[in-house]
C-alpha positions in Angstrom: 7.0 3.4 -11.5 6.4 0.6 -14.0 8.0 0.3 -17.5 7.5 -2.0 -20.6 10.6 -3.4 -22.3 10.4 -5.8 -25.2 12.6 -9.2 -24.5 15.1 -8.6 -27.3 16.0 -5.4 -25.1 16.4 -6.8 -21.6 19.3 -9.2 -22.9 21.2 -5.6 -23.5 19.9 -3.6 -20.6 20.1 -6.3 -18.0 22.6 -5.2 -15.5 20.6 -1.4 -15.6 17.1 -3.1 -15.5 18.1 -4.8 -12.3 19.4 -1.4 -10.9 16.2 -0.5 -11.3 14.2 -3.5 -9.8 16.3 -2.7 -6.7 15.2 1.3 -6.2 12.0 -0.5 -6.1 10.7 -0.3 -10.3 8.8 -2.7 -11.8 10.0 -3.9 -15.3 7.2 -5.4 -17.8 8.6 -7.8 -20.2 6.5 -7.9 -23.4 6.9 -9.8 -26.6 5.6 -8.2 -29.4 3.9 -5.5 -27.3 2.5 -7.7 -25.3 3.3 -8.1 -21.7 3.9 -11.7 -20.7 6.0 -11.5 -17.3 6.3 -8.9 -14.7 9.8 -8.7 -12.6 9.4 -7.0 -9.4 11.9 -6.2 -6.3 11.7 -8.7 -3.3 10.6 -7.3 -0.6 12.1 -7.6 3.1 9.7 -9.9 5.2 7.8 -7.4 7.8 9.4 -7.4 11.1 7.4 -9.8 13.4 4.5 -8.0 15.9 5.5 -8.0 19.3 3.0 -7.8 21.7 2.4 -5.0 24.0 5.4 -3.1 22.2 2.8 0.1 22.0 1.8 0.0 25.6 1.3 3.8 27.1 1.5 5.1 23.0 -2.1 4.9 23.2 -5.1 6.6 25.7 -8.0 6.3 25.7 -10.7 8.6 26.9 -12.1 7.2 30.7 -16.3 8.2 29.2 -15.0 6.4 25.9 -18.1 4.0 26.3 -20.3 6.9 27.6 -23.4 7.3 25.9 -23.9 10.0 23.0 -26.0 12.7 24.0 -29.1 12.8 22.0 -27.6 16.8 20.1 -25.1 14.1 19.4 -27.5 11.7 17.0 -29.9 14.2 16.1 -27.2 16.1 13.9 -25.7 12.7 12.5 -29.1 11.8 11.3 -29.9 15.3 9.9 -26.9 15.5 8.0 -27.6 12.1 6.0 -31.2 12.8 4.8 -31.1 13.8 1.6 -32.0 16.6 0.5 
């Protein structure tokens, strides 16, 4: 959720308007109405990839690669003429 707070504001609300960045809000500062800054929550960096960590989470069919039969591409086709 996003909310707009004039500047004159945030100096009273700070402490709660950083509660708020932490439970993940973002907090619109706007001067005269007008937003001019936007204060958001850091986010945690994303845990690194490790290779191969999904190995055996994943099969895959052994006629993956097989050909389509032909019923197959006939009623793909059919179903994208228009009508």
């Amino acid at each position: 959720m996003t909310i707009t707070i004039n500047i004159p504001e945030t100096v009273e609300q700070f402490a709660a308007l950083l509660e708020r960045i932490q439970t993940g809000e973002e907090i619109l500062l706007a001067q005269s109405g007008v937003a001019i800054a936007r204060l958001v929550p850091i986010m945690p960096p994303a845990s690194p990839r490790i290779p191969g960590q999904d190995q055996g989470k994943v099969t895959i069919a052994p006629d993956f690669n097989a050909p389509l039969p032909d019923s197959f591409l006939n009623d793909f086709l059919d179903s994208n003429l228009p009508s």
